[in-house]
N, C-alpha and C positions, 0 to 999 in steps of 0.2 A: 504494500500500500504506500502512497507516497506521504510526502510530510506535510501534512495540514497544517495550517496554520490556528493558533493557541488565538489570538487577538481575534480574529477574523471570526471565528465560530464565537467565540462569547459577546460580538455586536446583541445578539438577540440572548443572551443566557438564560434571561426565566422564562422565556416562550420554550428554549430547547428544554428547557429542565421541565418542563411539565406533563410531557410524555413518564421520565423517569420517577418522578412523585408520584403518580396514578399507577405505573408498572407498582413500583414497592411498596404502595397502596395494597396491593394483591397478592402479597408475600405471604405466605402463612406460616411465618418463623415465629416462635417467643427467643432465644437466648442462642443464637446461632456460633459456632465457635469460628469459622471462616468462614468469609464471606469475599467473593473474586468480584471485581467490575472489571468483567470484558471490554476490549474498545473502551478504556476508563476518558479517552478526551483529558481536558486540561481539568481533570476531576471535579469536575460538577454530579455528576450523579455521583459518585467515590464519596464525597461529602454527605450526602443523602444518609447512604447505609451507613458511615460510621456514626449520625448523628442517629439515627436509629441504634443500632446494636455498639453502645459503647463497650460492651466487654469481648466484642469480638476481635478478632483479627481479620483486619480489610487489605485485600491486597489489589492494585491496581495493574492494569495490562494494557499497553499498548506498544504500537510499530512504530508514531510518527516523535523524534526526537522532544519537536518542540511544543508538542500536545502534553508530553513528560517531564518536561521543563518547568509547563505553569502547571501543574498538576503538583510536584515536591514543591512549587512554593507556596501553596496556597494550603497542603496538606504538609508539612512537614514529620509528622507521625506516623503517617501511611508508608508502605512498602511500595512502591511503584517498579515493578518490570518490564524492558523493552521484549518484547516478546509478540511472536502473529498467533492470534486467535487460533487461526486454521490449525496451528498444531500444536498451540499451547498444551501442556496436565499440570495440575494442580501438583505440588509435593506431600500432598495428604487429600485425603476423602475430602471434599466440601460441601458444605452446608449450602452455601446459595453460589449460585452463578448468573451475575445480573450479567446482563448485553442491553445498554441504550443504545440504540441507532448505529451498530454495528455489521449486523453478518449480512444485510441484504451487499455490500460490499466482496463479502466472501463467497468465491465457488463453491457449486455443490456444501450449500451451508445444510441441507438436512445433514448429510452425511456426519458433520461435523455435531447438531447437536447432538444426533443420537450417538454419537461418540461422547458427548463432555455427560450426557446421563449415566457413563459408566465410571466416572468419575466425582459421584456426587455421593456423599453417604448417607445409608437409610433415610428415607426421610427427607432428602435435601431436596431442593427447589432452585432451577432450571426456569428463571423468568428474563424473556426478553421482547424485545421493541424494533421494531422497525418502520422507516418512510414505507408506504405503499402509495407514491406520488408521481408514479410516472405517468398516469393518463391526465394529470392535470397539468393546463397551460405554463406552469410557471418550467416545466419539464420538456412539454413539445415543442415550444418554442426555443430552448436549445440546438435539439436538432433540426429544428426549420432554419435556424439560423445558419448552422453548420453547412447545410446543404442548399444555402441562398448560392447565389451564381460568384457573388463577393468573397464566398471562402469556401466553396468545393473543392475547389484541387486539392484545399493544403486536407480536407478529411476525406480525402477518396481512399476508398481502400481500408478505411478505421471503422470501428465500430465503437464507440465511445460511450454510447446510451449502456447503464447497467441493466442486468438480466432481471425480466422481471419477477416478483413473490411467487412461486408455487403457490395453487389454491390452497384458504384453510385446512380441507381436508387431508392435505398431502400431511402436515405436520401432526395431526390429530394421528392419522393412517401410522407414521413412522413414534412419534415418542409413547403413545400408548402401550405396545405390549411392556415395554421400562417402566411405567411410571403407573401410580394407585390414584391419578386424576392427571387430566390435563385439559388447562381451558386458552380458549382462542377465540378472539375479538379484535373487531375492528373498533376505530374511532375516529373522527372526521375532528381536528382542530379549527375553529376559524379566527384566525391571527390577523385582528387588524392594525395594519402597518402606516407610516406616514403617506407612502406613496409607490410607486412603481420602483424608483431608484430604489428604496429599503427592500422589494420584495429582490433586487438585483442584488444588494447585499448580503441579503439572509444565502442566498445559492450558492454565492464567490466562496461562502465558508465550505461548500461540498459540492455537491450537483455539479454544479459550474466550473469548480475547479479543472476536471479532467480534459472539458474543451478548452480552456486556456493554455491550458499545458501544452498544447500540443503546436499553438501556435506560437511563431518567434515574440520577444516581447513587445517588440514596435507595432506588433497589430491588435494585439491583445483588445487595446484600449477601443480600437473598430467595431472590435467584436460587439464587446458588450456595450457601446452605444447602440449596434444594429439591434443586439439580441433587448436593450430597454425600450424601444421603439416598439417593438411587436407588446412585451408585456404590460406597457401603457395602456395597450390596444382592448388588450387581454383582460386587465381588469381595471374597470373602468369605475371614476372615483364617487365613494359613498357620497349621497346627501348629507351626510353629517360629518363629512371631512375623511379623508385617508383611505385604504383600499380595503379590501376584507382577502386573506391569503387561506382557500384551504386547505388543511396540509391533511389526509388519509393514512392511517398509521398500525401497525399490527401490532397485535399483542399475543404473547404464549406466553404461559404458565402453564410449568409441569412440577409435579411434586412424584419423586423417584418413591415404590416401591418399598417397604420398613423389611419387606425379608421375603 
């Protein structure tokens, strides 16, 4: 995965974090002795669970340097390791294994939870989160833009859109024979923002980042003037000031099997 940047995702911090509140919302731990944040970011959900489970041990995970950076400073107590999800194991049985906005990033991620269920002890709980945002404009308008006449060449031949969520059912199908419950839900955020440029900021932190990447830095800046133009278009501004952004997001909850 590449190195997200720390500043740029906490532009919007308590819109991101309220995915992760409502996930750990639905934990059904009392006194958990480890507790992993997958994809821990620059530890905002990390913060969550320790403030939850003060007698635990929280350890955080992530790939990108400097998402790890602001994550020890703002957690200095925490264990923070660079490590990829995909093939992280825990050095003991765990209690919880949170994932905010994480594995839809990762290939073949069933593969991978039903792997980190075997990983979890009696009891533990396998709760994560994901965008499910690709069918809304603030998404296709990426790759329209991509594929504008203005910058085809430099994505011909790329595929840059991530893969999208397997149906709910694919995760029910796969973490059930492991687990003594597992629940899966959707939920539709509606984030409303100052304007089109903020909903272009909120992306730069992810989404957007992949197709920028790709192009040299002198045109970058092109880009997302063309790619703000279409989502001006896109979401068009409230009566009462500012845009409404809605973001569609997954949820699972599995609780591993006692014996």
């Amino acid at each position: 995965m590449m190195d997200w940047s720390a500043g740029q995702y906490l532009k919007f911090e308590d819109e991101r974090t309220r995915p992760a509140r409502n996930l750990l919302a639905e934990v059904p731990l009392a006194a958990p002795r480890l507790c992993v944040d997958l994809g821990c970011g620059p530890g905002n959900s990390t913060e969550l669970i320790a403030a939850r489970y003060p007698g635990a041990r929280v350890v955080g995970v992530d790939t990108a340097p400097d998402m790890l950076r602001a994550a020890r400073e703002r957690l200095p107590g925490v264990e923070f390791v660079e490590a990829d999800v995909a093939a992280w194991q825990p050095d003991e049985p765990a209690d919880l294994l949170f994932a905010n906005a994480v594995f839809q990033w990762v290939p073949d991620h069933l593969a991978v939870l039903e792997r980190l269920m075997g990983a979890l002890a009696p009891g533990g709980v396998l709760a994560v989160q994901m965008p499910d945002n690709l069918g809304e404009p603030s998404h296709l308008m990426m790759e329209e833009t991509a594929r504008s006449a203005a910058f085809a060449e430099a994505f011909a031949g790329r595929i840059i859109r991530r893969t999208p969520l397997p149906a709910p059912r694919s995760y029910v199908e796969r973490l059930a024979p492991l687990s003594a419950r597992v629940e899966v839900w959707h939920t539709i955020y509606q984030h409303r923002l100052a304007d089109a440029a903020a909903i272009v900021e909120w992306v730069k932190g992810t989404g957007l980042r992949p197709y920028l990447d790709v192009l040299p830095p002198e045109r970058r800046a092109v880009f997302v003037d063309a790619y703000t133009a279409r989502i001006a278009e896109a979401y068009p501004t409230l009566a009462a000031g500012g845009v409404l952004l809605a973001f569609p997001r997954l949820f699972i909850v599995a609780v591993k099997a006692s014996g």
